[in-house]
N, C-alpha and C positions, 0 to 999 in steps of 0.2 A: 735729538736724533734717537730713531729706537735699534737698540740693538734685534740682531737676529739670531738665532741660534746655532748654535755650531752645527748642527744634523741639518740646516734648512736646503732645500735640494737649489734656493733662486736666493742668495743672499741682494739683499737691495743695498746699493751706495756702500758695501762691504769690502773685504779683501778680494780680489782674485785670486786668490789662491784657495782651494777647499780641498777640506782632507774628509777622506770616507773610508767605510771601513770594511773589507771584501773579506767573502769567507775562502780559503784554497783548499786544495788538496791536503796541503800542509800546514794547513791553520787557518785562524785569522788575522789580516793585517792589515795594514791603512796607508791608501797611499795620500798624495797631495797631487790635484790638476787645474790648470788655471777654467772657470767657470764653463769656458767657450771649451776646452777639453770634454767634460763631462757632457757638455751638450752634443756633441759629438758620439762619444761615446756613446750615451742613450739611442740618440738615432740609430748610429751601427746596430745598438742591441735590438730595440725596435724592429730595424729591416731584417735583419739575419734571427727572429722569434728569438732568442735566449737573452737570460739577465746579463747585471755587470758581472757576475760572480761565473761566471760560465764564460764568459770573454777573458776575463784576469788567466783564470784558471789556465785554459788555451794557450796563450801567448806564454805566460808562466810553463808548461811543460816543451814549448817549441826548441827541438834542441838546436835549430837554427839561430834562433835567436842569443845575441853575447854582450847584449846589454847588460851593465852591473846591475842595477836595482830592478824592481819588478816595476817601478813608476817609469823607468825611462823607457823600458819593455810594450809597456802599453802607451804611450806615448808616439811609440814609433808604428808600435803597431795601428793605431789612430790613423796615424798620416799616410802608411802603407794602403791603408784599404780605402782610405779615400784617394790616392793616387792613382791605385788602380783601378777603381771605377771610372776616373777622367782619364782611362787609358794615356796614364802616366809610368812610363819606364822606368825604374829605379834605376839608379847611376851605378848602384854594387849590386849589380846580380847574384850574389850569394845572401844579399840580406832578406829576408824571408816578409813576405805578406801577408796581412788576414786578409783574405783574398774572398770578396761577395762570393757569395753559397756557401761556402765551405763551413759554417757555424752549426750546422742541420747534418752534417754525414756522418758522425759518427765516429767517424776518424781519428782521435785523438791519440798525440802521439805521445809518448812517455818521455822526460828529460834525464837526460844522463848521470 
């Protein structure tokens, strides 16, 4: 069996789980997402024109957002904007959405 490399963006017959490493506001850090997560991710970046590091970033200063780590953060925020594209209602209307378009306005909001 060949090993792949830890950087590889499509590891074959590997872990699910891949850690990468995003630049923020406040550094660099790394998070860990199961493979189908990043593929995800990429699409959102994709559609909405901005990289992973400008999506992190975003969710990272939402001060809505009260997830502990910045993995579960994006994570949720994943599931959020694809919910809300299949005009899916969140169950806790205070939990915050990366909500299509909103990647391109300029908007960003500062965390507390």
């Amino acid at each position: 069996m060949t090993r792949q490399p830890a950087h590889s963006d499509q590891p074959v017959n590997g872990p699910s789980l891949v850690t990468r490493n995003l630049r923020l506001d406040r550094g660099r850090t790394s998070i860990r997402l199961e493979q189908v997560e990043w593929a995800a991710l990429d699409t959102i970046c994709r559609t909405e024109g901005i990289d992973r590091h400008a999506f992190a970033t975003r969710v990272d200063r939402d001060p809505l957002r009260h997830e502990k780590t910045l993995t579960s953060r994006v994570r949720s925020a994943i599931l959020a904007y694809f919910m809300s594209r299949a005009g899916m209602a969140m169950a806790d209307a205070g939990n915050p959405a990366f909500r299509p378009g909103r990647a391109g306005s300029g908007q960003e909001e500062s965390r507390s």
